[in-house]
PDB file of N, CA, C and O in Angstrom:
ATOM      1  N   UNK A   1       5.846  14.166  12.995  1.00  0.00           N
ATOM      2  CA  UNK A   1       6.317  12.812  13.226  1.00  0.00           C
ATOM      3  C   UNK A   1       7.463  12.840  14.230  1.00  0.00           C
ATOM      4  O   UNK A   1       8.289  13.752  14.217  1.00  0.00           O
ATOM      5  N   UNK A   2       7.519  11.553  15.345  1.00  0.00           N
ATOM      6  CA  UNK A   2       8.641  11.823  15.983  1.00  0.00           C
ATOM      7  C   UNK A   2      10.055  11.159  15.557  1.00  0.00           C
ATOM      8  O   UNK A   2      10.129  10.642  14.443  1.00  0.00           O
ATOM      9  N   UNK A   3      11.126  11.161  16.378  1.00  0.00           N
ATOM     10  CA  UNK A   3      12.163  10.745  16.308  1.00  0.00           C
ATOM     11  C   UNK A   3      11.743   9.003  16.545  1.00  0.00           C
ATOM     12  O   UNK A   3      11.754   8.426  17.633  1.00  0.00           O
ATOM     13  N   UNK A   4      11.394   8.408  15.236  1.00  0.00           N
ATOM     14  CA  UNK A   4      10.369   6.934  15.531  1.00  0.00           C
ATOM     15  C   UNK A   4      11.873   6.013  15.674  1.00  0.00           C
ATOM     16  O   UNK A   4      12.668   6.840  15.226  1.00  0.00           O
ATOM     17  N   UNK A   5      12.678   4.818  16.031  1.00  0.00           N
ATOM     18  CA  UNK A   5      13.473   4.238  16.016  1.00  0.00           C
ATOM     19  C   UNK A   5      13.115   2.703  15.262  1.00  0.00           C
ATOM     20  O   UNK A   5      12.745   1.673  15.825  1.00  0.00           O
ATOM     21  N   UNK A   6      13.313   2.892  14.094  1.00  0.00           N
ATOM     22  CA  UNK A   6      13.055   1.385  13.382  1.00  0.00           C
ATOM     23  C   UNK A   6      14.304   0.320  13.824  1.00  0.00           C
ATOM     24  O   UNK A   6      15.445   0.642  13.493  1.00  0.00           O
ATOM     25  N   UNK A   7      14.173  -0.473  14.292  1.00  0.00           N
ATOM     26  CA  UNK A   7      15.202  -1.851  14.493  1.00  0.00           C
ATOM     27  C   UNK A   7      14.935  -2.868  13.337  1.00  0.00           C
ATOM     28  O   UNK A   7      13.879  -2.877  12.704  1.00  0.00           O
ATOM     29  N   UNK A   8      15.909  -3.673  13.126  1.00  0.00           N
ATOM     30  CA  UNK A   8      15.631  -4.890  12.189  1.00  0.00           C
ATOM     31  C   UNK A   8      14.518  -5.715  12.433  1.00  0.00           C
ATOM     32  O   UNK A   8      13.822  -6.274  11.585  1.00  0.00           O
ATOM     33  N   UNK A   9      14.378  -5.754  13.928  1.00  0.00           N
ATOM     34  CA  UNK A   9      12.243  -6.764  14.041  1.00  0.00           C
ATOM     35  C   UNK A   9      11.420  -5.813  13.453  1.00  0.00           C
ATOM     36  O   UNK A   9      10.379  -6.179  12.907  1.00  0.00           O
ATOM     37  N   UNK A  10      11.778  -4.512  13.491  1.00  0.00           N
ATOM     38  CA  UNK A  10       9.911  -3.705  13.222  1.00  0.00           C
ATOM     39  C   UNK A  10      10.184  -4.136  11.898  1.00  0.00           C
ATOM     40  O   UNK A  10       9.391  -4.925  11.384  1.00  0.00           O
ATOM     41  N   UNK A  11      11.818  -3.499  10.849  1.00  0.00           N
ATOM     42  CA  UNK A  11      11.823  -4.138   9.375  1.00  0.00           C
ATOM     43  C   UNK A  11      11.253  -5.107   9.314  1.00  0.00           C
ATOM     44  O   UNK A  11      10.257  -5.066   8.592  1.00  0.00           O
ATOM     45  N   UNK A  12      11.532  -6.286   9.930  1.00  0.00           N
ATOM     46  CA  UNK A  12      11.047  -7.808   9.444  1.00  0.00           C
ATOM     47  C   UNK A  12       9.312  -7.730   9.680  1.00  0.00           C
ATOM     48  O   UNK A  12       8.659  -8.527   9.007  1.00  0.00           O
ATOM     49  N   UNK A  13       8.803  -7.100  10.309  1.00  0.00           N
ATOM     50  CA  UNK A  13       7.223  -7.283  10.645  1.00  0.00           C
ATOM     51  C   UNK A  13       6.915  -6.046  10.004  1.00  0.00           C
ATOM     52  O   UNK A  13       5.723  -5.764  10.131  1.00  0.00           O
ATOM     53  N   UNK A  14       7.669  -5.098   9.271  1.00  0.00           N
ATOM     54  CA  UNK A  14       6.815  -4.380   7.998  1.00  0.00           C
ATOM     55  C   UNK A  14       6.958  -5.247   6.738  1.00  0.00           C
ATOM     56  O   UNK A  14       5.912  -5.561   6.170  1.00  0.00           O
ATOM     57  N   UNK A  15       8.106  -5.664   6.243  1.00  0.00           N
ATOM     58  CA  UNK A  15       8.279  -6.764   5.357  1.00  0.00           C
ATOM     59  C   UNK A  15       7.250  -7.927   5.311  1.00  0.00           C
ATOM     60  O   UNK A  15       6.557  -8.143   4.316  1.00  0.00           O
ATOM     61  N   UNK A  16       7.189  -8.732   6.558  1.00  0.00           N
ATOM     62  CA  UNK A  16       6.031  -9.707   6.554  1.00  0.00           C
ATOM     63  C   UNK A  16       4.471  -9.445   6.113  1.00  0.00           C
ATOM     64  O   UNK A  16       3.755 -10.183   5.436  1.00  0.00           O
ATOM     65  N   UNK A  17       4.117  -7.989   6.783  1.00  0.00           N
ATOM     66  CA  UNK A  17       2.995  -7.329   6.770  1.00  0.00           C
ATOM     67  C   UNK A  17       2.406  -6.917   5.237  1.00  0.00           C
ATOM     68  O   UNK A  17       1.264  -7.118   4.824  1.00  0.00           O
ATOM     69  N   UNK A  18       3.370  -6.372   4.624  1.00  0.00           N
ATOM     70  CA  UNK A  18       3.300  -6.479   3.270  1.00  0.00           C
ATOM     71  C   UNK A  18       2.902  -7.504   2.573  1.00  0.00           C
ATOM     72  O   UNK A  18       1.914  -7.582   1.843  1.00  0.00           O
ATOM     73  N   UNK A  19       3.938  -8.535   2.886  1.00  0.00           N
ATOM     74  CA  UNK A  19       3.226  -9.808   1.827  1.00  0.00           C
ATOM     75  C   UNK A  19       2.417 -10.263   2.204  1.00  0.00           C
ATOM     76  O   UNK A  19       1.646 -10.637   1.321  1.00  0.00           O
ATOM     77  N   UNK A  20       1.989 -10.559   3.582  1.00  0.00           N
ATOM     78  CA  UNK A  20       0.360 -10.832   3.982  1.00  0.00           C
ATOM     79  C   UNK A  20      -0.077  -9.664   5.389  1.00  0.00           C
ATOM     80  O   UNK A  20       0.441  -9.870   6.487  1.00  0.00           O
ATOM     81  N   UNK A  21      -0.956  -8.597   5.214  1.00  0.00           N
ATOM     82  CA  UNK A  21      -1.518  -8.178   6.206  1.00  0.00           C
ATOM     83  C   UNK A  21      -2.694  -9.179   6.921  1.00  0.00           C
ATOM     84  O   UNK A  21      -3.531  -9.008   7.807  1.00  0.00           O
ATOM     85  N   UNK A  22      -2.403 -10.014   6.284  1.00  0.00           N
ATOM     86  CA  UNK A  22      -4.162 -11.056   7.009  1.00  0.00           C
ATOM     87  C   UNK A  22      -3.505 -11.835   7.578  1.00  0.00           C
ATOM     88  O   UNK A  22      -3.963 -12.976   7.635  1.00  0.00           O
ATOM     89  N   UNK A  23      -2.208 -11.569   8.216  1.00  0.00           N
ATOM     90  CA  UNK A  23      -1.423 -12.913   8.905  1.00  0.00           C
ATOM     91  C   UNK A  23      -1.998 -12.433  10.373  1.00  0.00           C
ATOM     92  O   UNK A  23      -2.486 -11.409  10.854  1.00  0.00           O
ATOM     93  N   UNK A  24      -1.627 -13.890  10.847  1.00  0.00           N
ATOM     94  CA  UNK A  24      -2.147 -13.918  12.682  1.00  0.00           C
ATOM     95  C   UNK A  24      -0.904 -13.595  13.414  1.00  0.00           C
ATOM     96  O   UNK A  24       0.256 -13.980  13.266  1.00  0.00           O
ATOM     97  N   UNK A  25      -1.608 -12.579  14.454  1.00  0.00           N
ATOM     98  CA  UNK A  25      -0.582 -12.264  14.781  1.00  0.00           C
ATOM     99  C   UNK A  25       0.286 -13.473  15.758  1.00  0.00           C
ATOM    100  O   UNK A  25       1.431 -13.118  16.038  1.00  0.00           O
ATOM    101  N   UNK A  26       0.054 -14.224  16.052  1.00  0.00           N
ATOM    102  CA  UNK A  26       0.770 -15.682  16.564  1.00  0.00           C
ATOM    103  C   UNK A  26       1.647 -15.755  15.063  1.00  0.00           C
ATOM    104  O   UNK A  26       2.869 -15.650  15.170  1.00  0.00           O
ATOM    105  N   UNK A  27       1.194 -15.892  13.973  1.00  0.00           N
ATOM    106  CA  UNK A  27       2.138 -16.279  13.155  1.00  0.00           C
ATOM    107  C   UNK A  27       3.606 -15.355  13.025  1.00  0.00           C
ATOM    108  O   UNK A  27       4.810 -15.599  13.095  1.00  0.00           O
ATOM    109  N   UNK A  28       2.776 -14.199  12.803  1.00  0.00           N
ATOM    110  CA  UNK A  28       3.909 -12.926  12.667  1.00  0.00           C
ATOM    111  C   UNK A  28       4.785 -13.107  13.733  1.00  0.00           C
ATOM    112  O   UNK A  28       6.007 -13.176  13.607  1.00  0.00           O
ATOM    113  N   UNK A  29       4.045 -13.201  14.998  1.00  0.00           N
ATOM    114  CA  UNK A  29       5.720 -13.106  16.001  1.00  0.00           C
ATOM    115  C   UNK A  29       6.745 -14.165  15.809  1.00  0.00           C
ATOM    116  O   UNK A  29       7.971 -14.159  15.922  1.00  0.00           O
ATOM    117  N   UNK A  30       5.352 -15.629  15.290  1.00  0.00           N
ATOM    118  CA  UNK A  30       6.610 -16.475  15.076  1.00  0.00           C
ATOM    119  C   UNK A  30       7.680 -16.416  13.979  1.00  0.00           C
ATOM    120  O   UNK A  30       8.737 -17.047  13.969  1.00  0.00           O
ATOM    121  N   UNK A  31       7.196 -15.485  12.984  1.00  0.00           N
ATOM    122  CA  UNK A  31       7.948 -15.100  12.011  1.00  0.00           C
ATOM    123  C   UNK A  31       9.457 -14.253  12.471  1.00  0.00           C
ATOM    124  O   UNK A  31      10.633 -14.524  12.228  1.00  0.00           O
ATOM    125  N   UNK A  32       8.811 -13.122  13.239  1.00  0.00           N
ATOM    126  CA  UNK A  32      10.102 -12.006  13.494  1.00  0.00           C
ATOM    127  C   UNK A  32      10.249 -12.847  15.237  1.00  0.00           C
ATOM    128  O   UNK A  32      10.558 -12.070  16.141  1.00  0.00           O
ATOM    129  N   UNK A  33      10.076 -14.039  15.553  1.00  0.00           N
ATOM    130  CA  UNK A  33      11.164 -14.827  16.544  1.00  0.00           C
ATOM    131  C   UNK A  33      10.615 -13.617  17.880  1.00  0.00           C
ATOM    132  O   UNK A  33      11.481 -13.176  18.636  1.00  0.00           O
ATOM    133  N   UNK A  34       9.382 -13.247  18.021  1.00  0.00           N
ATOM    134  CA  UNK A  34       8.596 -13.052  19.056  1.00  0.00           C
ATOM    135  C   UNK A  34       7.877 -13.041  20.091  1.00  0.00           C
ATOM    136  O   UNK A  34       6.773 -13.305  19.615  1.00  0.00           O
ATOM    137  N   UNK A  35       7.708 -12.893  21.402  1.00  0.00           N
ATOM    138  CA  UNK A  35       6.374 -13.413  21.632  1.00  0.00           C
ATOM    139  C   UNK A  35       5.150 -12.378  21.150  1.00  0.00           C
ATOM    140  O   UNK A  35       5.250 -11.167  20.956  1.00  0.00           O
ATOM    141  N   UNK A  36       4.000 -13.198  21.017  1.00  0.00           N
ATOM    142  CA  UNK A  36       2.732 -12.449  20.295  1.00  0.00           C
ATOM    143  C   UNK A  36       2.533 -11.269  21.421  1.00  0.00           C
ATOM    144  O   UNK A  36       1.761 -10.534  20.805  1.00  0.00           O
ATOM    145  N   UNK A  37       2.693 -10.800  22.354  1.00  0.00           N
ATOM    146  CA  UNK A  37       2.429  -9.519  23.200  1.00  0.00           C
ATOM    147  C   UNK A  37       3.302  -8.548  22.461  1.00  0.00           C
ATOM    148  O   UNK A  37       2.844  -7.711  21.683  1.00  0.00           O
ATOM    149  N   UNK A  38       4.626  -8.697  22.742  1.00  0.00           N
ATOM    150  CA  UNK A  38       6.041  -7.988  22.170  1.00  0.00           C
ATOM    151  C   UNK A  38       5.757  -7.592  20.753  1.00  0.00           C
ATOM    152  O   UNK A  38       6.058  -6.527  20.215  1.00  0.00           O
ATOM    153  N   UNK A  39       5.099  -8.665  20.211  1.00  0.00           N
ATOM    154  CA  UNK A  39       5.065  -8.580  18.530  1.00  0.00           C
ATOM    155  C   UNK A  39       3.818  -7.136  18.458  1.00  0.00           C
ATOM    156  O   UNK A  39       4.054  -6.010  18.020  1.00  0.00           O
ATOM    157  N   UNK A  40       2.517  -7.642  19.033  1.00  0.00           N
ATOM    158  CA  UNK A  40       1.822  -6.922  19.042  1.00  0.00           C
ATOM    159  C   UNK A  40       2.141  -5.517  19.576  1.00  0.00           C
ATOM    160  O   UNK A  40       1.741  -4.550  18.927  1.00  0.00           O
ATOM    161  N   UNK A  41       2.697  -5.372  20.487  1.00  0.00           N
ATOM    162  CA  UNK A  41       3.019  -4.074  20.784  1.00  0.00           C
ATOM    163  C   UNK A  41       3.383  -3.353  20.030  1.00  0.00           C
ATOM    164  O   UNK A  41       2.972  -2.205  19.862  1.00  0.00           O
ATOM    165  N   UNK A  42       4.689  -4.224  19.118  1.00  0.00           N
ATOM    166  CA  UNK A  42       5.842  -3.383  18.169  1.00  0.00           C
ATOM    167  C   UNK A  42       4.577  -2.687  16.887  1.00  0.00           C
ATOM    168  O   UNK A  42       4.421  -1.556  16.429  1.00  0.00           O
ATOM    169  N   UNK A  43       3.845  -4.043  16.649  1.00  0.00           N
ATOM    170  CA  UNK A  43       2.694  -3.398  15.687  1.00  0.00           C
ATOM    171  C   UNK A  43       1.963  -2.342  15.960  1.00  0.00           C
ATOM    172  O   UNK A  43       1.959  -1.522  15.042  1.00  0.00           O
ATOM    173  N   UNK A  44       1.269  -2.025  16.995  1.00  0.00           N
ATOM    174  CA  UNK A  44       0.539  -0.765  17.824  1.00  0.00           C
ATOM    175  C   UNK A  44       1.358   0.449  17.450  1.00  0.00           C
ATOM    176  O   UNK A  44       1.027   1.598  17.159  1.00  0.00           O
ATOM    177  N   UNK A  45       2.575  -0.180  17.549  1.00  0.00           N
ATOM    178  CA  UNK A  45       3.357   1.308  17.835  1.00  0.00           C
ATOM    179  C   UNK A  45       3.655   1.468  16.663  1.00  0.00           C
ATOM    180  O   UNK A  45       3.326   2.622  16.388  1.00  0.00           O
ATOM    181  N   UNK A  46       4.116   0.956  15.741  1.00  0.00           N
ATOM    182  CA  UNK A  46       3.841   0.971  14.280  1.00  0.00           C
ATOM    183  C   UNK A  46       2.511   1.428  13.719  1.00  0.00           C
ATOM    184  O   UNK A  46       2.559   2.104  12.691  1.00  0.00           O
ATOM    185  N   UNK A  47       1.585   1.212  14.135  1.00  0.00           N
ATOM    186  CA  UNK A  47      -0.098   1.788  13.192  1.00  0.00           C
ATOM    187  C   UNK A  47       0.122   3.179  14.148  1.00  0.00           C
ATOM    188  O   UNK A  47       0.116   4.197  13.455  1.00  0.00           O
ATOM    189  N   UNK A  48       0.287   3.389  15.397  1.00  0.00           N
ATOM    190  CA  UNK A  48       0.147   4.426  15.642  1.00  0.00           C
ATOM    191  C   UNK A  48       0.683   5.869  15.471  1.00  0.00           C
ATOM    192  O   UNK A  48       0.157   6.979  15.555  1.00  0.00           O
ATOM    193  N   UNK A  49       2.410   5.260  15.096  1.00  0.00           N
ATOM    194  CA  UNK A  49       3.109   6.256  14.512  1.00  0.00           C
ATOM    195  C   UNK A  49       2.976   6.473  13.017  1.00  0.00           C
ATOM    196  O   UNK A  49       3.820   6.963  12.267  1.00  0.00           O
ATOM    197  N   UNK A  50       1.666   5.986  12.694  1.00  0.00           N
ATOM    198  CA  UNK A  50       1.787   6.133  10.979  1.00  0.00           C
ATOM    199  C   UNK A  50       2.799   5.190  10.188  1.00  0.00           C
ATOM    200  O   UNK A  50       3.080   5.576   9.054  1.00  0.00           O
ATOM    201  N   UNK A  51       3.166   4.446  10.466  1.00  0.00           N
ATOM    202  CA  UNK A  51       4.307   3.589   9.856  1.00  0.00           C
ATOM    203  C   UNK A  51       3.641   2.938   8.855  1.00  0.00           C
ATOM    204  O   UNK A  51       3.749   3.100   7.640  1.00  0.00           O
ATOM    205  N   UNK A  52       2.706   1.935   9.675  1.00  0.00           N
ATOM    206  CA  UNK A  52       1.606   1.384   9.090  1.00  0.00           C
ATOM    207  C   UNK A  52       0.553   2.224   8.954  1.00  0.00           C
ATOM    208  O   UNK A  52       0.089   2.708   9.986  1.00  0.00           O
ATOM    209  N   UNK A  53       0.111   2.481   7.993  1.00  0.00           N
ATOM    210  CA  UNK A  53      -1.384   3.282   7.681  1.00  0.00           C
ATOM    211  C   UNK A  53      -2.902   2.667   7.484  1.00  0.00           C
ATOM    212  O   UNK A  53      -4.015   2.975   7.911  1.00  0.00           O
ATOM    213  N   UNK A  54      -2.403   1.688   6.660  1.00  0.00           N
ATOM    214  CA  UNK A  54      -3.399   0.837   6.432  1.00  0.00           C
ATOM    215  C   UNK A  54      -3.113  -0.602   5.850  1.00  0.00           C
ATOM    216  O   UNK A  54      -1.916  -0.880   5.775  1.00  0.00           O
ATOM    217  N   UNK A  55      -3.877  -1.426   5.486  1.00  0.00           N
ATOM    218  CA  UNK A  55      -4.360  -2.715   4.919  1.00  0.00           C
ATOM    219  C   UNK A  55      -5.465  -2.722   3.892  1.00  0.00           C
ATOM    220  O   UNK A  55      -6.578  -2.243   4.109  1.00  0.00           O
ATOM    221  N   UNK A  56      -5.098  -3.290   2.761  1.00  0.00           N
ATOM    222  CA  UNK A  56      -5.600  -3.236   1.729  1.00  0.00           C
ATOM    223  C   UNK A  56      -5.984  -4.847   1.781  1.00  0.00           C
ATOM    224  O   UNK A  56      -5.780  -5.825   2.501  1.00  0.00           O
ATOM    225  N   UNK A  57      -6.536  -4.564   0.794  1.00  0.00           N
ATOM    226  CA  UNK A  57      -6.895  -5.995  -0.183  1.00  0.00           C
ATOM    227  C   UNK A  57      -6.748  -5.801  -1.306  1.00  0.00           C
ATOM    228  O   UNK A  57      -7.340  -4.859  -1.833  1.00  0.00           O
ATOM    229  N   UNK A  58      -5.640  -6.902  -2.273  1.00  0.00           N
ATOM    230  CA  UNK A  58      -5.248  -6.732  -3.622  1.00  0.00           C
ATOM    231  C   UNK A  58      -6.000  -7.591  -4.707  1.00  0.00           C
ATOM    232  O   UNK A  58      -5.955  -8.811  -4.867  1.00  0.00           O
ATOM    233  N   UNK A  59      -6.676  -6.674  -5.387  1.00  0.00           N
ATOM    234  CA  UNK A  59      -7.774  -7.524  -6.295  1.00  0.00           C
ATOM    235  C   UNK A  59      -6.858  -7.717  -7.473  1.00  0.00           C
ATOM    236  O   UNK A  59      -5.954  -6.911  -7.691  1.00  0.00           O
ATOM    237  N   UNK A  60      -7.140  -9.119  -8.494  1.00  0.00           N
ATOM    238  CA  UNK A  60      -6.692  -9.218  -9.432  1.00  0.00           C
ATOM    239  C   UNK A  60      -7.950  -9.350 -10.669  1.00  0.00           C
ATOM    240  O   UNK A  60      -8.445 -10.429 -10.993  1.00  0.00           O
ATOM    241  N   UNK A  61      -8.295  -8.155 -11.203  1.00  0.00           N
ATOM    242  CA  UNK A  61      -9.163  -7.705 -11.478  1.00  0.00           C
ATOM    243  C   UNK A  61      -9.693  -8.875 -13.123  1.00  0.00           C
ATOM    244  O   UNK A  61     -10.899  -9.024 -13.321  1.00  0.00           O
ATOM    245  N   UNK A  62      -8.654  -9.569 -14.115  1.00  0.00           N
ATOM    246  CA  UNK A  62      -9.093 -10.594 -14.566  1.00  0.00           C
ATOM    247  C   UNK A  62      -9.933 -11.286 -14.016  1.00  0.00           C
ATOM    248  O   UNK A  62     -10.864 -11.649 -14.735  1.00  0.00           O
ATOM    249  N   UNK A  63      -9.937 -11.802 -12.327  1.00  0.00           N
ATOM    250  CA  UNK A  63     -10.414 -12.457 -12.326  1.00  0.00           C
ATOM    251  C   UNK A  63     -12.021 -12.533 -11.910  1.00  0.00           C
ATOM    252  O   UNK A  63     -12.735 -13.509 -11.674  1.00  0.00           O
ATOM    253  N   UNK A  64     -12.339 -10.913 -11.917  1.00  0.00           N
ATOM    254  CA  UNK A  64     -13.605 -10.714 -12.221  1.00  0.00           C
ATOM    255  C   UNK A  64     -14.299  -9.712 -13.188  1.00  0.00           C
ATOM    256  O   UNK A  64     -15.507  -9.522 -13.327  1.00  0.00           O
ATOM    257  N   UNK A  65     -13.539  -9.276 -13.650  1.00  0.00           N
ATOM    258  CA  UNK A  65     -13.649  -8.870 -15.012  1.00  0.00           C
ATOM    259  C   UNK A  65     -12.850  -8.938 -16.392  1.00  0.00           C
ATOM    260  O   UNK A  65     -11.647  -8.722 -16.244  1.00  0.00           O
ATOM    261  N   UNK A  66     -13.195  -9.153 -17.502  1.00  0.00           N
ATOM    262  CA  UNK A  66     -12.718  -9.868 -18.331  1.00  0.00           C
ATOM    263  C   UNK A  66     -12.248  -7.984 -19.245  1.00  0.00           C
ATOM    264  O   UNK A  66     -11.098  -7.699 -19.578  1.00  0.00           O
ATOM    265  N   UNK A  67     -12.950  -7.437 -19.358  1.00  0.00           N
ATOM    266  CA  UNK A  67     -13.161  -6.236 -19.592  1.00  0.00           C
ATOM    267  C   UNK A  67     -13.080  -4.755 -19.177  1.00  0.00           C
ATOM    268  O   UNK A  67     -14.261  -4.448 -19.340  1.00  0.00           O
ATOM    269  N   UNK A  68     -12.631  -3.926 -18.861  1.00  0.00           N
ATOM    270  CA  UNK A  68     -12.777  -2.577 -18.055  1.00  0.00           C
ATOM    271  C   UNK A  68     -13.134  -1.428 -18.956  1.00  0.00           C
ATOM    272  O   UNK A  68     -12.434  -1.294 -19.960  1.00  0.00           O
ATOM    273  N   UNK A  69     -14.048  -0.638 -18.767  1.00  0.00           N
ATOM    274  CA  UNK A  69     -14.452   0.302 -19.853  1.00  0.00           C
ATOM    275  C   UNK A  69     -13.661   1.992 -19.075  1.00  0.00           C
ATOM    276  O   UNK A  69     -14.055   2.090 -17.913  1.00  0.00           O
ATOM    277  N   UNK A  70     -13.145   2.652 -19.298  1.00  0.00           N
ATOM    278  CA  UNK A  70     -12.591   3.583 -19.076  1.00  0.00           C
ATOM    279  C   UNK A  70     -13.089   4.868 -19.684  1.00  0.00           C
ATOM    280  O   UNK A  70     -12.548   5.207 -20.737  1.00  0.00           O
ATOM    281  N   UNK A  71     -14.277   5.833 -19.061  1.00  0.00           N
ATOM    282  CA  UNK A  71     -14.481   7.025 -19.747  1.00  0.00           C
ATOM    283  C   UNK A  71     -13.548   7.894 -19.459  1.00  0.00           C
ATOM    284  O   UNK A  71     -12.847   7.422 -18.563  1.00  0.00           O
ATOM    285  N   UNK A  72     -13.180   8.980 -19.795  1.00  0.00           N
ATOM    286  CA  UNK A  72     -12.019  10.086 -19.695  1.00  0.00           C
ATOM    287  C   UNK A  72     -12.738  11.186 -20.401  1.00  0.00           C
ATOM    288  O   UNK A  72     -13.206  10.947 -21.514  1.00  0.00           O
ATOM    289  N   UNK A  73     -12.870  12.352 -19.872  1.00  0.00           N
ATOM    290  CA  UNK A  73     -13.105  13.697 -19.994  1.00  0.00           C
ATOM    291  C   UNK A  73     -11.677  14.498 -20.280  1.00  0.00           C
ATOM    292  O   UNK A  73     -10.803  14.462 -19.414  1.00  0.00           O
ATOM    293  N   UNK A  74     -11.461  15.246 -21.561  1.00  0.00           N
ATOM    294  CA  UNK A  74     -10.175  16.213 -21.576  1.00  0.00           C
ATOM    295  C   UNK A  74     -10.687  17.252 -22.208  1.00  0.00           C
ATOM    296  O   UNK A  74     -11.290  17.260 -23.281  1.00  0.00           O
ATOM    297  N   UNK A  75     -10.289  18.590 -21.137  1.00  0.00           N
ATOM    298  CA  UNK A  75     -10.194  19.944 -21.234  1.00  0.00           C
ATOM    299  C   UNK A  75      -8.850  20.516 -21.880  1.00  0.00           C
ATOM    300  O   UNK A  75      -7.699  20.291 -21.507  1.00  0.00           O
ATOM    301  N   UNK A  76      -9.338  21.412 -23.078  1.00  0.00           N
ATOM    302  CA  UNK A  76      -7.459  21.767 -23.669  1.00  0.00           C
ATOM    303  C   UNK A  76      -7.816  22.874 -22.885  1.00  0.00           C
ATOM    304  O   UNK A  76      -8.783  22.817 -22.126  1.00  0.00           O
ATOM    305  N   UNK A  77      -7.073  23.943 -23.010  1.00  0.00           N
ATOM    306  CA  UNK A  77      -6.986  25.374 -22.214  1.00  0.00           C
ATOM    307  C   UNK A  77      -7.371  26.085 -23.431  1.00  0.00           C
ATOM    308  O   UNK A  77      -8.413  26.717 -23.259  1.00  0.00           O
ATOM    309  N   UNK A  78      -6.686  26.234 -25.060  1.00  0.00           N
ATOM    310  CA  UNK A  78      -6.913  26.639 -26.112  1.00  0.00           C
ATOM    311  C   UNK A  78      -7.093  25.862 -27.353  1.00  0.00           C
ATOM    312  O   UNK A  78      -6.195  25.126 -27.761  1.00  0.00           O
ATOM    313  N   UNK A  79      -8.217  25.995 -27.968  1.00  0.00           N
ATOM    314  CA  UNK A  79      -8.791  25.342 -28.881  1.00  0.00           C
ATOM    315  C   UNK A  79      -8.387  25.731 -30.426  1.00  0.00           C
ATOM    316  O   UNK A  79      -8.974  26.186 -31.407  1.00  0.00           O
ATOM    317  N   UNK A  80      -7.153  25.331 -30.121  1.00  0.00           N
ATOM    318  CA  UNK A  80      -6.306  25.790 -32.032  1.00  0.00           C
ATOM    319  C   UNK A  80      -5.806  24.153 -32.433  1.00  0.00           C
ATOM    320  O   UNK A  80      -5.951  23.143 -31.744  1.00  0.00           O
ATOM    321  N   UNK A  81      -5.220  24.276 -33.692  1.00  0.00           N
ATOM    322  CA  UNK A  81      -4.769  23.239 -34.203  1.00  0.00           C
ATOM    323  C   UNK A  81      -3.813  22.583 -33.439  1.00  0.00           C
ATOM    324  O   UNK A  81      -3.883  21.435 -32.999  1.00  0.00           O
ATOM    325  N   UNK A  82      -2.886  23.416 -33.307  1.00  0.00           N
ATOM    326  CA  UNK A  82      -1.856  23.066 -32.708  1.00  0.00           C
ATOM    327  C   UNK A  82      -1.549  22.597 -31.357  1.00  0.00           C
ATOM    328  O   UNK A  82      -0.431  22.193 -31.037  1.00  0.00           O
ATOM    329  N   UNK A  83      -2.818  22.670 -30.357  1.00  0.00           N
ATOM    330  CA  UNK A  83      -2.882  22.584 -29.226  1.00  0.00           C
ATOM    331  C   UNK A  83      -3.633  21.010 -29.434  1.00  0.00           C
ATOM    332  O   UNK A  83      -2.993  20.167 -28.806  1.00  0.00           O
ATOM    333  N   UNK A  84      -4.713  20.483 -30.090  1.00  0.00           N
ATOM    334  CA  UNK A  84      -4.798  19.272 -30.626  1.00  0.00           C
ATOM    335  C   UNK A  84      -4.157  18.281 -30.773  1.00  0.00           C
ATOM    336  O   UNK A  84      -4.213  17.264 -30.082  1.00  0.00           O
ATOM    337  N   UNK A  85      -3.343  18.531 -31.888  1.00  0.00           N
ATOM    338  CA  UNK A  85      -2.293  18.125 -32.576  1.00  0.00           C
ATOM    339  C   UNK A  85      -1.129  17.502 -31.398  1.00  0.00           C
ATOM    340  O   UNK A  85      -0.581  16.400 -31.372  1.00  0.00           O
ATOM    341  N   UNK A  86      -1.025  18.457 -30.633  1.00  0.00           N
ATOM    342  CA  UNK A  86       0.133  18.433 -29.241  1.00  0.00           C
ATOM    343  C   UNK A  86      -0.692  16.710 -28.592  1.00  0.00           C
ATOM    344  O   UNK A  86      -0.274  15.553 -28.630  1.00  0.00           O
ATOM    345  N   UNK A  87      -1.847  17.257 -28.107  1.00  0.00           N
ATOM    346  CA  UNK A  87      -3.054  16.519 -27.320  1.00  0.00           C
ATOM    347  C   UNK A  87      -2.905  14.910 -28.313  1.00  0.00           C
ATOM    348  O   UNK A  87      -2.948  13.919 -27.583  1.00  0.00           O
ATOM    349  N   UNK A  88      -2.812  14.735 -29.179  1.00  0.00           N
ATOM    350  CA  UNK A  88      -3.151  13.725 -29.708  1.00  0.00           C
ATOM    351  C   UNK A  88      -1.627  13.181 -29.615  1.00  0.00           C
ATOM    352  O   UNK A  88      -1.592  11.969 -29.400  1.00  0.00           O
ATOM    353  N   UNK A  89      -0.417  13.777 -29.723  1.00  0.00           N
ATOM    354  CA  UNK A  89       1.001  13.442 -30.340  1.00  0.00           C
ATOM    355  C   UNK A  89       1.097  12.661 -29.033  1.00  0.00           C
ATOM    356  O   UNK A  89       1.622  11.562 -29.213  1.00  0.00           O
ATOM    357  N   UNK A  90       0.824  12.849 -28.057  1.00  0.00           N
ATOM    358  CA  UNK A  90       1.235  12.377 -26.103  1.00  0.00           C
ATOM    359  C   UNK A  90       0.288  11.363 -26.139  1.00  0.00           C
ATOM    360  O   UNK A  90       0.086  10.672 -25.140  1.00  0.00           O
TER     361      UNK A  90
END
């Protein structure tokens, strides 16, 4: 990684980015007081230095499932009482 120089605009357009990555970028510059070229750039240089990695989408999983079934597989290392016992106490 290099010697990257964060200023208070890239803060404000990682901050923004967070609470919505699906913003336009017209909005965002108007957010961090931009023009959309400048803005965009600062972003480029941000995804490119790894700053930004990615964009998600945050599911709120109630609202399509009411239910989640969870299988789990556990390996002890030694099969005594006490190693059980441990396994169950956690």
């Amino acid at each position: 990684m290099t010697n990257l120089k964060i200023d208070k605009i890239d803060l404000k357009i990682l901050e923004t980015l967070q609470r919505n990555g699906r913003i336009t970028n017209q909005h965002l510059a108007e957010k961090v007081c931009l023009s959309p070229s400048s803005c965009l750039q600062r972003v480029r240089r941000l995804e490119n230095e790894q700053v930004i990695r990615s964009y998600h989408a945050r599911i709120d999983l109630p609202h399509i499932a009411r239910h989640i079934m969870c299988i789990a597989t556990v390996s002890l290392k030694n099969h005594i009482q006490n190693e059980f016992k441990a396994f169950e106490n956690r």
